[in-house]
VOBA-1610 file (N, C-alpha, C; in pm, whole numbers, padded with zeros to 5 digits, always signed):
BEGIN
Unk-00532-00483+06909Unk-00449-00588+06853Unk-00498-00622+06713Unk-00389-00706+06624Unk-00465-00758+06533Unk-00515-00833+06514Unk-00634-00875+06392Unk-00739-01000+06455Unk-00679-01106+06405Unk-00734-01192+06475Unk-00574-01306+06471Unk-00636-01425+06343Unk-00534-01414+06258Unk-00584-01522+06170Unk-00437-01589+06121Unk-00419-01712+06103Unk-00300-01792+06094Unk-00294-01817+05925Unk-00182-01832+05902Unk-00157-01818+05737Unk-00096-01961+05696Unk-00211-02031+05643Unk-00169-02181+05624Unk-00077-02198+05546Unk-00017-02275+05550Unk+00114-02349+05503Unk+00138-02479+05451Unk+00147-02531+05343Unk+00131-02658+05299Unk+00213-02784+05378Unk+00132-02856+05392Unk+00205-02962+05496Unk+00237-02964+05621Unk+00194-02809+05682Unk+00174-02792+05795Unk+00043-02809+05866Unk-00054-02798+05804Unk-00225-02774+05873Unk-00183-02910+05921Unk-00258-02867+06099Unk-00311-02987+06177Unk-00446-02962+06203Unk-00550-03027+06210Unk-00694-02939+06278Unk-00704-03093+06349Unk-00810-03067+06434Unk-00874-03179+06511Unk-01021-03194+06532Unk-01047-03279+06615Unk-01185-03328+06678Unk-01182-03358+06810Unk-01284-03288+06880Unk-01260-03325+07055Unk-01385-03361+07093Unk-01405-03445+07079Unk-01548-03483+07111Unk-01545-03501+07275Unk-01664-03506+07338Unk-01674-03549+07502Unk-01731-03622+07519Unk-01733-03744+07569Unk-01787-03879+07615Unk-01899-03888+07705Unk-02014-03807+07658Unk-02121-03795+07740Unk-02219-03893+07653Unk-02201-03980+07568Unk-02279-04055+07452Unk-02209-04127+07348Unk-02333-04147+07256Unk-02333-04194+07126Unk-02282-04062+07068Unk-02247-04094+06953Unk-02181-04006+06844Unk-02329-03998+06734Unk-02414-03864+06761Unk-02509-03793+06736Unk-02480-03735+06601Unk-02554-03677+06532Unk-02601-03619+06392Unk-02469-03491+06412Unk-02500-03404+06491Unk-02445-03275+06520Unk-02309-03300+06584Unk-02274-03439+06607Unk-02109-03500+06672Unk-02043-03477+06510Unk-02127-03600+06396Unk-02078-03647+06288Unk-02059-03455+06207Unk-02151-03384+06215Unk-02135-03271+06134Unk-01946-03195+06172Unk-01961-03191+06304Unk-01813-03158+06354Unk-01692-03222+06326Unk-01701-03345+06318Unk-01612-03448+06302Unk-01574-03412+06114Unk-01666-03446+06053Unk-01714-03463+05951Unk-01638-03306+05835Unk-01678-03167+05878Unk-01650-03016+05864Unk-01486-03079+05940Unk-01426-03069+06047Unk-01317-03083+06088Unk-01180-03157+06026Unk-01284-03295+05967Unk-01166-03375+05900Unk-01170-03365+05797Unk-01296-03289+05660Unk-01282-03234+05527Unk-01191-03102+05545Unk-01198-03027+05618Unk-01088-02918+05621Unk-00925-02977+05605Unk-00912-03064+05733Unk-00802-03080+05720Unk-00694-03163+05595Unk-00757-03263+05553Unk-00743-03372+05412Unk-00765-03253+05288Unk-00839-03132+05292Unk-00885-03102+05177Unk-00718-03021+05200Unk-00661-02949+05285Unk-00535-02895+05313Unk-00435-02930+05308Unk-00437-03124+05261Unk-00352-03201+05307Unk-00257-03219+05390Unk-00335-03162+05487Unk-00295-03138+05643Unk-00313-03285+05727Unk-00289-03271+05862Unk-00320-03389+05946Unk-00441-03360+06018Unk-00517-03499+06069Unk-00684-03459+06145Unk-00644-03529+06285Unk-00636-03493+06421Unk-00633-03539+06543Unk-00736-03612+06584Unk-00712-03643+06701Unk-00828-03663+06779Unk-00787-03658+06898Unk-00854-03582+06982Unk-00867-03567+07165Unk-00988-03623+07212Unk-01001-03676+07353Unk-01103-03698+07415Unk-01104-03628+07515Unk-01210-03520+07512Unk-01237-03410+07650Unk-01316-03479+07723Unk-01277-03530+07833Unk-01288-03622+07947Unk-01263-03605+08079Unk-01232-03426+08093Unk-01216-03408+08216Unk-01350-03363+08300Unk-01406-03331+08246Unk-01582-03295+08367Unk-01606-03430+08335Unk-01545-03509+08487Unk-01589-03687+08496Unk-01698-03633+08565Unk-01815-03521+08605Unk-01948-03585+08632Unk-02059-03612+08516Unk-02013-03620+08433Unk-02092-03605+08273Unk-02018-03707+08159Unk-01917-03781+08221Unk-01833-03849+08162Unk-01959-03982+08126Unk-01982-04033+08010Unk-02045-04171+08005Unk-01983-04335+07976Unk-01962-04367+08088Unk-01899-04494+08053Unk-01927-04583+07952Unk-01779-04588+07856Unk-01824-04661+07746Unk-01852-04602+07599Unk-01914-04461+07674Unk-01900-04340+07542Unk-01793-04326+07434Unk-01683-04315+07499Unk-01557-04295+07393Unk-01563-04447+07321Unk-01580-04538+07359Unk-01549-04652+07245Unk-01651-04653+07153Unk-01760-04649+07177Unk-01845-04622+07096Unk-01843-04468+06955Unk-01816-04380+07054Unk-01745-04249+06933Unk-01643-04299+06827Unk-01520-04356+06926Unk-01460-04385+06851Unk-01446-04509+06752Unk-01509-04600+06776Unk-01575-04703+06676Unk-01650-04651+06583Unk-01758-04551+06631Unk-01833-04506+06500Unk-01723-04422+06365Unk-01706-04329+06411Unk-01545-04207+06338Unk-01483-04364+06266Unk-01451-04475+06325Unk-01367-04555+06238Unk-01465-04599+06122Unk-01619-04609+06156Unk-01681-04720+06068Unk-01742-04596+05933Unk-01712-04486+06008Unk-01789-04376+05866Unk-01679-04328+05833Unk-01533-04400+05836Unk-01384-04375+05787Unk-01328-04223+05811Unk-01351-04155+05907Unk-01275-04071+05979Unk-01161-04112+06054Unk-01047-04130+05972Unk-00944-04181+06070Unk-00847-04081+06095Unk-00787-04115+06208Unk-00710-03950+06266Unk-00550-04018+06251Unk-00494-03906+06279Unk-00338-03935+06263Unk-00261-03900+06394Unk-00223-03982+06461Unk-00157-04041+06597Unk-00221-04074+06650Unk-00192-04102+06803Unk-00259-04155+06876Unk-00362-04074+06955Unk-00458-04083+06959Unk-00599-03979+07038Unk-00479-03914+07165Unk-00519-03800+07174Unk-00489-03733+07362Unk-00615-03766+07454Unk-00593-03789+07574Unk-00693-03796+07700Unk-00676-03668+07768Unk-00745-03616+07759Unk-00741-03503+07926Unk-00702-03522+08025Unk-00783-03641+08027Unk-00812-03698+08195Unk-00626-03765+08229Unk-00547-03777+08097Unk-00386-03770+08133Unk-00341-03697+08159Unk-00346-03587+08158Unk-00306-03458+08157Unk-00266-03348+08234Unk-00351-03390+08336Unk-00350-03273+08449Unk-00252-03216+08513Unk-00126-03323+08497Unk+00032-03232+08525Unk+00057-03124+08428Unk+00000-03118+08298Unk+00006-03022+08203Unk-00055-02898+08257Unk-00209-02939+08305Unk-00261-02815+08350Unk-00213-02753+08425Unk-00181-02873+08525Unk-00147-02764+08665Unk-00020-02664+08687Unk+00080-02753+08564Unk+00160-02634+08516Unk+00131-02525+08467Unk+00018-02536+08326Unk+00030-02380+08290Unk-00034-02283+08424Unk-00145-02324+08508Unk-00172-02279+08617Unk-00083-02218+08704Unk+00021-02287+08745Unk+00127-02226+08822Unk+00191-02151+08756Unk+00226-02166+08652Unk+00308-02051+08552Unk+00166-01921+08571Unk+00068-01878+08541Unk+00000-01806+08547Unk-00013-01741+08708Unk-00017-01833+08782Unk+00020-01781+08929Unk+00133-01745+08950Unk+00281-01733+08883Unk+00376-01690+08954Unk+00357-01556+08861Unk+00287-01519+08738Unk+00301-01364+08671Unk+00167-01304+08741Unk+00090-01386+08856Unk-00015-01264+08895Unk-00113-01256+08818Unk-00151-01339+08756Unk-00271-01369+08592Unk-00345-01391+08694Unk-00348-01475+08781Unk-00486-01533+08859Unk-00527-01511+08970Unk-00672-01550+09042Unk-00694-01518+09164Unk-00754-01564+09230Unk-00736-01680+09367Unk-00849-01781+09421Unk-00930-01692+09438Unk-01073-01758+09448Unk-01204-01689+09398Unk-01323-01828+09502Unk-01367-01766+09599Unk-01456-01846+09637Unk-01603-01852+09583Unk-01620-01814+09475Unk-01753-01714+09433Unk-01816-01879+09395Unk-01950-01897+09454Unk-02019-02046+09347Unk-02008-02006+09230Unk-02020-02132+09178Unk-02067-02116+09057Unk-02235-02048+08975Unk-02309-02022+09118Unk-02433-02028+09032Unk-02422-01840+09039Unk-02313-01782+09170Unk-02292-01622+09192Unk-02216-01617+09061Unk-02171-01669+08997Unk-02061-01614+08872Unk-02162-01617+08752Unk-02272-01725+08756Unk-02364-01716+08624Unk-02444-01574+08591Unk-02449-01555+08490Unk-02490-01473+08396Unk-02450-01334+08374Unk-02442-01238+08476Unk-02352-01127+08421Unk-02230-01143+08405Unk-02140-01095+08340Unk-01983-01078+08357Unk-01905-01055+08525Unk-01813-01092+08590Unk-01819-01026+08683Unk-01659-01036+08701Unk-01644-00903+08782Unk-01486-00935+08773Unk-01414-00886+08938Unk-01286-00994+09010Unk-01282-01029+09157Unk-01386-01122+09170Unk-01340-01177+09324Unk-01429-01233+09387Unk-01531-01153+09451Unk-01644-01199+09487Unk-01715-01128+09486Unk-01761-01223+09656Unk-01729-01301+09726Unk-01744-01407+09835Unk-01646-01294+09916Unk-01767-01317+10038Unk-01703-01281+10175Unk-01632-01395+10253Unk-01669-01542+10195Unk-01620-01652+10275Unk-01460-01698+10330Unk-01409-01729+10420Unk-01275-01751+10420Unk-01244-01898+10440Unk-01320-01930+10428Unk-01323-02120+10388Unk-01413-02172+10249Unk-01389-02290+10237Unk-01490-02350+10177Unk-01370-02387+10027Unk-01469-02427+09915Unk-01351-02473+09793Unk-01344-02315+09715Unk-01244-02335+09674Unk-01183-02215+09624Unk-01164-02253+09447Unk-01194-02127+09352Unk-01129-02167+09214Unk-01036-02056+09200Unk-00939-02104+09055Unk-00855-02043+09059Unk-00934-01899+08947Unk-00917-01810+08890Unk-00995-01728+08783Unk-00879-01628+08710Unk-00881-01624+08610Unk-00791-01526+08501Unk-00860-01378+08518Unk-00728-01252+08532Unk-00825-01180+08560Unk-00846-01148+08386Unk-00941-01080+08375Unk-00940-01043+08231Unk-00908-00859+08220Unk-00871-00810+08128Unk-00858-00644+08106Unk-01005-00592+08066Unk-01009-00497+08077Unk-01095-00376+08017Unk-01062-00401+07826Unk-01079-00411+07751Unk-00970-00499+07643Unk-01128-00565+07530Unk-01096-00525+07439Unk-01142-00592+07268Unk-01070-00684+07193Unk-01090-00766+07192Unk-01044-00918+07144Unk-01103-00899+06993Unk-01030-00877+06926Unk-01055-00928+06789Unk-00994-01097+06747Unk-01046-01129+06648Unk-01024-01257+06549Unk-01141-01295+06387Unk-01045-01323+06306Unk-01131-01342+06207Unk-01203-01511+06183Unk-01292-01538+06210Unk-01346-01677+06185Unk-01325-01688+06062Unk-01311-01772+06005Unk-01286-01843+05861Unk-01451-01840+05788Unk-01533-01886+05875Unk-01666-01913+05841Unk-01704-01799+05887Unk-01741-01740+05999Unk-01855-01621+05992Unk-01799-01519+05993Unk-01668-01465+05957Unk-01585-01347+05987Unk-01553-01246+06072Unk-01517-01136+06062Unk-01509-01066+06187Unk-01544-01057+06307Unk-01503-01114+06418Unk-01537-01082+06549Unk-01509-00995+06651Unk-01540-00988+06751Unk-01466-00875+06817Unk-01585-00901+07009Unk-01488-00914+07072Unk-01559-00923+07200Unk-01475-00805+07317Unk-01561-00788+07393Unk-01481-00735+07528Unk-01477-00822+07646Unk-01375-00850+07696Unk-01346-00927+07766Unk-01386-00881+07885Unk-01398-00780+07936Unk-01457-00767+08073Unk-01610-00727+08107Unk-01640-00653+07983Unk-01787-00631+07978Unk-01871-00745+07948Unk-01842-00826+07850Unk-01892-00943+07782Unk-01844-01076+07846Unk-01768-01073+07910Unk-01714-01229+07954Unk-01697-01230+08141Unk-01603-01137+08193Unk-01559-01123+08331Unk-01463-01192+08323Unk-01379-01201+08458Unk-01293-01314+08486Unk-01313-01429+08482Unk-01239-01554+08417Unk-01214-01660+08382Unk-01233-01756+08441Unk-01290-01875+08486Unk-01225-01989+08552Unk-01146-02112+08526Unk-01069-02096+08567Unk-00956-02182+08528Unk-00922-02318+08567Unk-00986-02307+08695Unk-00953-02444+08816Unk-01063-02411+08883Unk-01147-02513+08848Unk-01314-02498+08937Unk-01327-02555+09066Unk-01378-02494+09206Unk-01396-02536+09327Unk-01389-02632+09349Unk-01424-02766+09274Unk-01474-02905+09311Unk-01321-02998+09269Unk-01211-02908+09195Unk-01152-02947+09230Unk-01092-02976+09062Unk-01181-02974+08922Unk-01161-03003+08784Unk-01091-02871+08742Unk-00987-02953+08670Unk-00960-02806+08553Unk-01113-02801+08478Unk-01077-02615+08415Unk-01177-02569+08310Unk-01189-02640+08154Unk-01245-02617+08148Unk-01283-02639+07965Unk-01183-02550+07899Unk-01172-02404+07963Unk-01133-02278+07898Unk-00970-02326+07889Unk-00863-02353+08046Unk-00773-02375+08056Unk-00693-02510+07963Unk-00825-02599+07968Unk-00778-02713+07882Unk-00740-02731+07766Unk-00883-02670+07688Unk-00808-02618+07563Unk-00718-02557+07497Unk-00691-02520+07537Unk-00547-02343+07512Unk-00432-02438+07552Unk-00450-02525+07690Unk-00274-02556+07619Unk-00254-02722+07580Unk-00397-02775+07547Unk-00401-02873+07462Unk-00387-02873+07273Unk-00434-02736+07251Unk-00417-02704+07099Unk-00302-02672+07112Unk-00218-02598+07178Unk-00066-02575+07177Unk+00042-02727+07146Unk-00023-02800+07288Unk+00067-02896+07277Unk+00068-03025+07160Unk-00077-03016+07073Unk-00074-03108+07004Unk-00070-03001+06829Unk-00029-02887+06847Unk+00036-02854+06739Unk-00091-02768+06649Unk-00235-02760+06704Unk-00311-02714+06601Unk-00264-02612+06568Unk-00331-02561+06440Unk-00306-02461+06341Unk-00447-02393+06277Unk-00528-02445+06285Unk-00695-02443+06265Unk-00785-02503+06381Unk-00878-02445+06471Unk-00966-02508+06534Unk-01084-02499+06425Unk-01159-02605+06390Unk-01256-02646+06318Unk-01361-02708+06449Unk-01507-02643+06469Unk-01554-02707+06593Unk-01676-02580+06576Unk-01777-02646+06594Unk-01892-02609+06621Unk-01987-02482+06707Unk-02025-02349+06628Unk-02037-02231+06671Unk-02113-02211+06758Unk-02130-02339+06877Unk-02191-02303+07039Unk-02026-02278+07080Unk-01871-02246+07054Unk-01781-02221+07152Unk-01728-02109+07092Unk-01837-02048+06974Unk-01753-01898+06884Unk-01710-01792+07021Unk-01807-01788+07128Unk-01823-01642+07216Unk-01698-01705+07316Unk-01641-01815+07322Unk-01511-01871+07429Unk-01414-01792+07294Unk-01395-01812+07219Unk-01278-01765+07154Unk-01181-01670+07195Unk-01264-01582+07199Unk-01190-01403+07219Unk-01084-01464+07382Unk-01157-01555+07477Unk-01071-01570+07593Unk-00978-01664+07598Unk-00986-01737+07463Unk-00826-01824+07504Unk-00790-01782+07380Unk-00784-01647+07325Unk-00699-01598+07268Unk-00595-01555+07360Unk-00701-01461+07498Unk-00613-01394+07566Unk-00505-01504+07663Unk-00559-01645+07689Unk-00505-01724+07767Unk-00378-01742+07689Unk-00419-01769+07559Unk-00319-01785+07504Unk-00187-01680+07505Unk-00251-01586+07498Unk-00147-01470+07480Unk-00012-01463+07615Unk-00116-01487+07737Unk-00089-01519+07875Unk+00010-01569+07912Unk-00041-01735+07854Unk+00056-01838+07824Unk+00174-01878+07768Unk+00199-01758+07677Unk+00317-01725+07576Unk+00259-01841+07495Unk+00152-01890+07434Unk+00122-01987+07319Unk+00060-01929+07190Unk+00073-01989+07113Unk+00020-01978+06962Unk-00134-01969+06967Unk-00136-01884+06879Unk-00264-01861+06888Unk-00317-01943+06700Unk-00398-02051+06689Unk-00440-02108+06554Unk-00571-02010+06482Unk-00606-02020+06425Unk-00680-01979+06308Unk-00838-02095+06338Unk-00903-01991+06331Unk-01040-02027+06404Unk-01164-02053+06261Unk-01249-02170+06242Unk-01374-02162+06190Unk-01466-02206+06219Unk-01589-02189+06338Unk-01732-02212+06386Unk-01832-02271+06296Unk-01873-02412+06262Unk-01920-02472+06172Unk-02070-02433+06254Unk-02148-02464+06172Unk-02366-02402+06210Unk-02377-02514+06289Unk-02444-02546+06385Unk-02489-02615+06455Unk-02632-02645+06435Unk-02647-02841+06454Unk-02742-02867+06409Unk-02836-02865+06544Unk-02961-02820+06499Unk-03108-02831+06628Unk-03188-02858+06596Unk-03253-02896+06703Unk-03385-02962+06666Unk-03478-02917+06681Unk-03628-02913+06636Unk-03736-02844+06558Unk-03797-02746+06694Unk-03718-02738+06785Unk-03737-02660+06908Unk-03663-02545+06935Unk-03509-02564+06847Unk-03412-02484+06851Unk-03317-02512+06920Unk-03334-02646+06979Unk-03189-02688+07092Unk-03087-02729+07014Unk-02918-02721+07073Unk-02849-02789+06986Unk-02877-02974+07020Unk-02862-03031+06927Unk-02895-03180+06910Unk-02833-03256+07029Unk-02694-03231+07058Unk-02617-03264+07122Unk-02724-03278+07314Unk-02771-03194+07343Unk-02812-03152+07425Unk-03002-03185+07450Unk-03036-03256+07352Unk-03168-03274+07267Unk-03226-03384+07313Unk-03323-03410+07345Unk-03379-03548+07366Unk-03427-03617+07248Unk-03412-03512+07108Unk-03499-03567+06975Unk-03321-03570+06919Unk-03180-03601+06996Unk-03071-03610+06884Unk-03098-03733+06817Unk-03023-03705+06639Unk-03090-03776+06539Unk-02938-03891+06567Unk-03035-04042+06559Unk-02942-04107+06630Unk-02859-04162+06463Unk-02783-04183+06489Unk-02662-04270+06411Unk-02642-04408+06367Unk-02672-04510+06235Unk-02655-04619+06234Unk-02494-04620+06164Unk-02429-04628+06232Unk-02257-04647+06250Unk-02246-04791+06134Unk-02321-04860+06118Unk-02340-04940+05977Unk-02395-04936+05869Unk-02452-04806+05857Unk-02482-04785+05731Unk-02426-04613+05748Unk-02285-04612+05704Unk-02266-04418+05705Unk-02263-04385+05604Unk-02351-04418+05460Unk-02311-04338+05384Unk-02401-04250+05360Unk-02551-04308+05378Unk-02663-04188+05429Unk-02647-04088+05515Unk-02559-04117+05626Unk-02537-04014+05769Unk-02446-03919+05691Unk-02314-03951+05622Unk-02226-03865+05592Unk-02277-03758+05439Unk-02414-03783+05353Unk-02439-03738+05265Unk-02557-03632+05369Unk-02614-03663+05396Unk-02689-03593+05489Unk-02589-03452+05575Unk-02504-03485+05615Unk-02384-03364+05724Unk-02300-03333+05598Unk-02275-03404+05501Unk-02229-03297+05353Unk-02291-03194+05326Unk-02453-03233+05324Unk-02581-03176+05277Unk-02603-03040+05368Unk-02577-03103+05493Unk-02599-02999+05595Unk-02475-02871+05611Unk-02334-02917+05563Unk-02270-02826+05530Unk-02289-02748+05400Unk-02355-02743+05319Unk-02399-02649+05244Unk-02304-02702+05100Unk-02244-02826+05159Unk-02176-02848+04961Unk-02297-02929+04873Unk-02222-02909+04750Unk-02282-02960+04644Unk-02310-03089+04676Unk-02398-03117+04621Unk-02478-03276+04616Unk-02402-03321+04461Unk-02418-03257+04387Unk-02325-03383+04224Unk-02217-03382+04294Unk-02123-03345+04343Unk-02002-03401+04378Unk-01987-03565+04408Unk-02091-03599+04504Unk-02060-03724+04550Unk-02166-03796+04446Unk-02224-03771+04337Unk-02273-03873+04219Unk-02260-03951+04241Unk-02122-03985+04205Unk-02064-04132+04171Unk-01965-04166+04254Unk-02004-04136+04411Unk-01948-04210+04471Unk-02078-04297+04558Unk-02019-04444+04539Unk-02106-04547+04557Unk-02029-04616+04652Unk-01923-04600+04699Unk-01866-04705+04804Unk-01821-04615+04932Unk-01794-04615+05048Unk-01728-04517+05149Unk-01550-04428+05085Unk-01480-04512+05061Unk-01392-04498+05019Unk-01429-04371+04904Unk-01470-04387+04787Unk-01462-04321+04697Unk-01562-04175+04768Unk-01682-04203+04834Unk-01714-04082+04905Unk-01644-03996+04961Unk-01561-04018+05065Unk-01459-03936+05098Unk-01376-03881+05068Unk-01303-03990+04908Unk-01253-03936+04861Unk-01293-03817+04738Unk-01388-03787+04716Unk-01456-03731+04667Unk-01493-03573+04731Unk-01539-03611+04864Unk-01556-03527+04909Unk-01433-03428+04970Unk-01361-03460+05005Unk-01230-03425+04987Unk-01185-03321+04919Unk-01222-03355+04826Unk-01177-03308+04639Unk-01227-03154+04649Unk-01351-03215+04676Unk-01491-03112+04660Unk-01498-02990+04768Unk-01431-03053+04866Unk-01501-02904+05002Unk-01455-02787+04983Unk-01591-02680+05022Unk-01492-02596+05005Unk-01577-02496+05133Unk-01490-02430+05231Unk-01533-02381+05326Unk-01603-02275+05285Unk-01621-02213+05186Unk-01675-02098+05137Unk-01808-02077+05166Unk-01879-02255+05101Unk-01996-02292+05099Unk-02094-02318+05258Unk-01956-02353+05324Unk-02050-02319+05496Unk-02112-02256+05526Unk-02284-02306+05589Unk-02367-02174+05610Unk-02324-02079+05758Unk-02333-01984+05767Unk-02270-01891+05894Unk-02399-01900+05961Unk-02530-01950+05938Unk-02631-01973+06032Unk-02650-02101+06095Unk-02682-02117+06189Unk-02744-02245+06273Unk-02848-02304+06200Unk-02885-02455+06179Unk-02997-02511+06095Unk-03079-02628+06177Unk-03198-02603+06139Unk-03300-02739+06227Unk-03290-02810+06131Unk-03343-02952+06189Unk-03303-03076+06151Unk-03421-03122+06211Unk-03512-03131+06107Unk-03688-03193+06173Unk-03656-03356+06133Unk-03606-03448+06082Unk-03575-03558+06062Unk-03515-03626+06148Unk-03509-03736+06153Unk-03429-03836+06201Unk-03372-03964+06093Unk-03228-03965+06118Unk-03171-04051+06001Unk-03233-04190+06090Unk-03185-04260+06007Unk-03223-04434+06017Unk-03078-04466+06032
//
């Protein structure tokens, strides 16, 4: 196939932010947010916002107001109203059934811990009870796509990935399923989002393909870690956030995207920062490597 890259259009770019409500809005939240909504303003495009809220065992009460209070106070403001997941699930369970009536899928009793780490493809459970998931089968098949930021990719979907899960035993849609027909339905055109989900790509290309949906134009921003190599997000040292003072936090995740520092000179107020920065981005300058972050902001 060809590698899939979308051909922007003025006044069309939508990109978004999907943060998950497992916290505070962290150093490596603001870099995503931050890369996501300079893309889209610099395109004079529109910037979303979703809340991925469906794995409620990791859900943190209280999390999303706090995210989303912070994004308002370091002036990331999005255009409509946020999507919930956790609304959603008549969405999923449609594209699901649409995928079950073309034979895409296959209950799969396999745990989850029998499906970790090699690729594997069928079920692989002798059991005839117990919870069941639903799984995409995948082809023998090379997935190309061009990242915007680190370029050429190319995966095999059955050697490198296996079959899919789509609808997990316990009863949650996937991460994989959610996305694919949440970027459909809210119109993206660019996923802008952080290069721990570059190696998911190649498979909701194919979901997508599946699905009869659009496939958007992909760029994997570096992910920030900490002096151990973890991503931050995941970190017991994540660099925490004073949501009242963002203009240090947002010069710092400028910094960390690899733009120029004179750009924002003379910007001295939030307002004129952004707007500035704006002006200034330019994806070119994104580093295609992952970066530690031995500091902690104030």
């Amino acid at each position: 196939m060809k590698p899939s890259s979308a051909e922007f259009k003025p006044g069309r770019y939508r990109g978004r932010f999907a943060p998950s409500p497992t916290g505070p809005l962290h150093f490596g939240s603001l870099v995503a947010a931050l890369g996501s909504f300079l893309r889209a303003r610099a395109q004079g495009g529109q910037w979303l916002l979703r809340v991925e809220d469906i794995d409620t065992p990791r859900v943190v009460p209280g999390a999303t107001d706090l995210q989303l209070d912070a994004l308002r106070r370091f002036g990331l403001d999005w255009d409509e109203e946020p999507m919930w997941q956790s609304r959603r699930l008549e969405a999923y369970r449609a594209a699901l059934d649409r995928l079950r009536a073309d034979e895409r899928v296959f209950a799969c009793r396999c745990s989850r811990s029998a499906l970790a780490g090699a690729p594997h493809r069928g079920c692989l459970s002798t059991r005839r009870d117990g919870p069941v998931a639903w799984r995409l089968r995948v082809p023998d098949r090379v997935i190309t796509f061009v990242d915007a930021i680190r370029g050429p990719r190319r995966q095999n979907l059955a050697q490198d990935v296996g079959d899919v899960v789509l609808w997990r035993g316990d009863g949650l849609v996937a991460y994989q399923l959610a996305v694919v027909v949440d970027d459909a339905a809210q119109g993206i055109s660019e996923v802008v989002r952080g290069a721990d989900l570059i190696d998911s790509t190649a498979r909701q290309i194919f979901l997508q393909e599946s699905l009869g949906l659009p496939t958007p134009a992909y760029a994997h921003l570096p992910l920030a870690l900490d002096a151990d190599g973890h991503k931050l997000g995941k970190s017991q040292q994540a660099l925490a956030l004073d949501a009242a003072r963002p203009i240090p936090a947002l010069r710092a995740a400028w910094a960390f995207l690899g733009q120029r520092s004179e750009a924002l000179d003379d910007a001295l107020d939030l307002p004129r920062l952004l707007d500035a920065a704006i002006a200034a981005f330019d994806l070119t300058r994104v580093p295609r490597s992952d970066r530690r972050i031995a500091t902690t902001l104030a």
